[in-house]
Structures are given as structure tokens and as C-alpha cells.
C-alpha positions in Angstrom: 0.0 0.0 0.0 3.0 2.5 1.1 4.4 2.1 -2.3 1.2 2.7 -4.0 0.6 5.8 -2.4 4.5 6.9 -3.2 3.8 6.3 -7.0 0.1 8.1 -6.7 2.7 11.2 -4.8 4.9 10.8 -7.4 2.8 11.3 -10.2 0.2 13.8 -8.8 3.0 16.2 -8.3 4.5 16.0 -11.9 0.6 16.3 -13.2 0.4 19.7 -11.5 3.2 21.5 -11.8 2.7 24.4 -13.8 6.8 26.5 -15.7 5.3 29.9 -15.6 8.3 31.7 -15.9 11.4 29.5 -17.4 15.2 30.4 -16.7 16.4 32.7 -20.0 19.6 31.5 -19.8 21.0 27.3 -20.2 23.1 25.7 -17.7 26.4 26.7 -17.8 28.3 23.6 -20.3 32.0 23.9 -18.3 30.7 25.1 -14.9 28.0 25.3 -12.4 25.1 26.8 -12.7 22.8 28.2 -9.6 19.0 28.0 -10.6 16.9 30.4 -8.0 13.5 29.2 -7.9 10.1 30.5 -6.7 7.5 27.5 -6.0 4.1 28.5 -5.5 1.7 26.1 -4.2 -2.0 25.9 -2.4 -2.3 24.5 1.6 -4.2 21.1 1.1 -6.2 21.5 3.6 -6.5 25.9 4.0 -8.8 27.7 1.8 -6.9 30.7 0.1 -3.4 29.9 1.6 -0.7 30.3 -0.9 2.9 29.0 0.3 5.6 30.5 -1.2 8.8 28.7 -1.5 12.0 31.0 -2.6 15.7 28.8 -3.0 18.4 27.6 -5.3 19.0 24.8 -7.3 22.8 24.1 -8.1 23.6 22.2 -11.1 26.8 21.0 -11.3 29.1 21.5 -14.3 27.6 17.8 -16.7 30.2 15.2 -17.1 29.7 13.2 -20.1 29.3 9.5 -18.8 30.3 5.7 -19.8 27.1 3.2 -19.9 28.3 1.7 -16.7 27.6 5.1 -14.9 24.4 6.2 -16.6 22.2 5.2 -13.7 23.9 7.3 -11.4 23.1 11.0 -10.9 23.9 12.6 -7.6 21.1 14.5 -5.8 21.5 16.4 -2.4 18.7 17.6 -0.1 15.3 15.5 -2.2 13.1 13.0 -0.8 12.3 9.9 -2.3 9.4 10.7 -4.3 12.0 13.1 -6.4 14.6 10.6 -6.4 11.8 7.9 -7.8 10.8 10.8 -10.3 14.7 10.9 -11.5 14.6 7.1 -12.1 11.8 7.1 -14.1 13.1 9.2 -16.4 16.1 7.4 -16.9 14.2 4.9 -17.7 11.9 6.5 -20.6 13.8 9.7 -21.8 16.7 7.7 -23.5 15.9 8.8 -26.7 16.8 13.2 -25.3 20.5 12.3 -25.7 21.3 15.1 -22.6 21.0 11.8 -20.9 24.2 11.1 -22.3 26.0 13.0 -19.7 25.5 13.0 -15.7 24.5 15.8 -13.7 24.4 16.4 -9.8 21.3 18.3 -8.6 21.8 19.7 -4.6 18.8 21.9 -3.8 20.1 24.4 -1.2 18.4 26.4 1.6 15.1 27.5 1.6 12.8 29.7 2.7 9.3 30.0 2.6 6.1 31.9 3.7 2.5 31.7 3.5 -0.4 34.9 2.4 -3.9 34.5 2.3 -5.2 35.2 -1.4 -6.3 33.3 -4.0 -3.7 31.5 -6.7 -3.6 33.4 -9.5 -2.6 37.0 -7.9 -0.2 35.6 -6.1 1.2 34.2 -8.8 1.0 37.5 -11.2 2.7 39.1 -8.1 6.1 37.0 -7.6 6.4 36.8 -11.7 6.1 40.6 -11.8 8.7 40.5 -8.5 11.1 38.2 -10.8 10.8 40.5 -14.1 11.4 43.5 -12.1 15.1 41.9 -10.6 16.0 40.4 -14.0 17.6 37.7 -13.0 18.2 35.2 -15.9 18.2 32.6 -13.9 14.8 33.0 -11.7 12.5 30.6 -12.1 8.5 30.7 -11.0 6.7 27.2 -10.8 2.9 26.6 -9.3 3.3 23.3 -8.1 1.8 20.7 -5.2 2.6 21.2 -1.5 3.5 17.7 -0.6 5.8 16.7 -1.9 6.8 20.1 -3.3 10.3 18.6 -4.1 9.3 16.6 -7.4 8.4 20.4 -8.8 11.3 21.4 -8.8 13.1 17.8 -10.5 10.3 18.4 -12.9 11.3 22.0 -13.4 14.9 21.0 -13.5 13.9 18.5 -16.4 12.7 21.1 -18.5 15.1 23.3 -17.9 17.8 20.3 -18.7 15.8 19.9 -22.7 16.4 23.2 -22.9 19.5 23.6 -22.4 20.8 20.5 -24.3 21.0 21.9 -27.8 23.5 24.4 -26.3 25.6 21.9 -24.2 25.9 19.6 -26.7 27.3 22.0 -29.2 29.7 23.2 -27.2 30.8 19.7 -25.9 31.0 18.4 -29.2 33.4 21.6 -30.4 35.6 20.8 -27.7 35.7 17.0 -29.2 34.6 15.9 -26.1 32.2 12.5 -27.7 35.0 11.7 -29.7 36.1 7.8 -28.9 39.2 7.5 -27.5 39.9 3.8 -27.2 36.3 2.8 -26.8 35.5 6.0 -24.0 34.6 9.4 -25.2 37.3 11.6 -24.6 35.4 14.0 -22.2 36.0 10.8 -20.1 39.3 10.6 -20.3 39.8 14.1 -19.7 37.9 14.0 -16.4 40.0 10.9 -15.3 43.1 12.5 -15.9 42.4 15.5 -14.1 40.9 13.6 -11.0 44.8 11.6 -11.2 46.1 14.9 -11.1 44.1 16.6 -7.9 44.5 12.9 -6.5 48.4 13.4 -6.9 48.1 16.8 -5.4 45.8 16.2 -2.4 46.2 12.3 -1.3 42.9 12.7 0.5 41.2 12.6 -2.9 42.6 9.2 -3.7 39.7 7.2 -2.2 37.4 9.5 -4.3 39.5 8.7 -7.9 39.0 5.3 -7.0 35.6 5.6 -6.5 35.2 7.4 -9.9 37.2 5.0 -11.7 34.5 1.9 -10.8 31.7 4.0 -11.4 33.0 4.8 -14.8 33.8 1.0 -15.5 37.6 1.7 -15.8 39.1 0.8 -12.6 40.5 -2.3 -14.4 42.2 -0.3 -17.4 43.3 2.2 -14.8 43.9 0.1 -12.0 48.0 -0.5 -12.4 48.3 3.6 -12.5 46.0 3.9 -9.2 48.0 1.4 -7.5 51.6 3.3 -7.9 50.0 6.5 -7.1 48.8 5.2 -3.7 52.1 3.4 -3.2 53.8 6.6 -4.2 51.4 8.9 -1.5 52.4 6.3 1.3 55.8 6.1 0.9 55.8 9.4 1.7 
């Protein structure tokens, strides 16, 4: 029954919730980008009580991926119904070949605050608040209040198929799909440059390891990873 009512959650919130205002600018292709979002959503159980949700969604700078690491994306500070929501895509959007690369999603502090109104002022109100800062990456989304959190994966989405075009171009004039020995090369260059911050900052050696099963390379790489950590503890 609990997991019926998680995929009832699941879906409800990605039914009703409502872009009004999109981001004008992509995510950033060779850095991070910080989303600030603006969720508007009714009390369930108030009449004329409009919670107002204001935070920031950081994207992380997307790494193209191997197959062995496609189903992991990393997500900070979502419940399980978003996490579910993130799966399921996976799972059906193979054909939007953003999915090609990985992403890591952390939605940061928020805060929030309730008014008594009906939905739709409130709504013309924050979108005339964003227009008026300009922000290019302000974001206003009418969504559900439990659980809000899916909104903004579903906002995150959309954002992500729009931004793609862009991304890809720009990976793609950098080479970065090109195979190199049976791994795209943007691969490669992230492995390399973990070795190198690993050889830097022996703390980080757990972490290249860790990056080098996930991509499904540990074995080609594994004779290099060794020396370095014998070369760190010799020290």
C-alpha cells in the first residue's frame, strides 16, 4: 500500500506542476550553474493559503558519462518521491540524448512563507517581483505542497531539454564525444584531471578510485592507481 501511495505522490505532483516563468539562460556547459526558484503552491487542507517557496537549485558542471555510470546521478537535499521521479526518467527519456551525460542536482536552503489570497494574484505578483530583478536565472513554478520537491526535478527537467542543444554543441566543439579507445574523450579528460588533484591532495585518492568503478575503468586504470597510492604512502 505504502508504495502505491509513493507512486500516486509521485505522479500527482508532476501532473500539476505548472513553468510559468522559465530560466532565460542554459546551464552553464564547463561550470556550475545556480537556478533560483520561486514554487508556488495551495495549503491542502487551507482555503486561500498560498505557500511561497524561494531557494536555489545548483547544477553541477555535466560530465559526459560511460554506460556503466548512466544510472547514477547525484542529488542532495530531495526526498524519495524526487529521487523515484529521476529514475523514471532514466528509464523512458533515452531517446533526449542530454541523458548522455551526468549531472548532480543539490537543492540548497530555503525559505518559505504563507499569504492569504487566492492562486492566481499571487502568482501574477512573484512573476512581476522576478521581471522586475531580472535575473536570468529566476524561475516561477505553481506546483503541489506535498511533496513540493518533485516540482522542482520536474522543473529541473525542463530546464535540462532546454539547455541541451547548447551543451551539446559546445561539448562536441571541444571533441569531447569523440572515442578514445572505446570511452569518449570528455572521459578521459575528467580521469586525468581527477589523477592529477588525486596526486596533489592524497585525500582525494579514495574518491578517484571511487570514480574509476563507477565509470567502469578501474580495471584499465587500476595499475596507474595502485603506484599512485604506493607513491602517497611512501611518503
Amino acid at each position: 500500500m505504502a508504495k502505491e501511495r509513493d507512486s500516486f505522490d509521485f505522479w500527482y505532483a508532476v501532473n500539476n506542476t505548472d513553468v510559468k516563468v522559465m530560466p532565460e539562460r542554459h546551464l552553464e556547459t564547463f561550470g556550475t550553474t545556480v537556478l533560483n526558484y520561486h514554487l508556488i503552491t495551495e495549503l491542502m487542507d487551507s482555503v486561500d493559503q498560498i505557500r511561497i517557496r524561494e531557494g536555489r537549485l545548483e547544477a553541477g558542471q555535466p560530465q559526459i558519462i560511460t554506460p556503466d555510470a548512466y544510472s547514477q546521478t547525484a542529488m542532495e537535499g530531495f526526498g524519495d518521491e524526487a529521487r523515484q521521479y529521476v529514475e523514471w526518467l532514466k528509464e523512458h527519456e533515452q531517446d533526449i540524448r542530454v541523458l548522455q551525460y551526468g549531472y548532480k542536482l543539490k537543492q540548497e536552503s530555503y525559505s518559505e512563507h504563507i499569504v492569504t489570497d487566492t492562486l492566481d494574484p499571487v502568482v501574477e505578483r512573484v512573476k512581476d517581483a522576478v521581471a522586475a530583478r531580472g535575473d536570468p536565472l529566476s524561475a516561477v513554478v505553481v506546483g503541489v505542497d506535498d511533496p513540493w520537491d518533485v516540482c522542482l526535478v520536474r522543473l529541473f527537467w525542463e530546464v535540462i531539454q532546454k539547455s541541451a542543444v547548447f551543451n551539446i554543441r559546445e561539448m562536441q566543439q571541444q571533441n569531447l564525444f569523440d572515442n578514445d579507445k572505446g570511452v569518449p574523450r570528455g572521459v578521459r579528460n575528467d580521469v586525468e584531471a581527477a589523477f592529477k588533484a588525486a596526486n596533489q591532495n592524497a585525500e582525494l585518492i579514495q574518491s578517484l578510485g571511487a570514480k574509476l568503478r563507477a565509470l567502469g575503468l578501474f580495471s584499465e586504470y587500476e595499475d596507474r592507481f595502485f603506484s599512485l597510492v604506493k607513491s602517497k604512502q611512501s611518503k
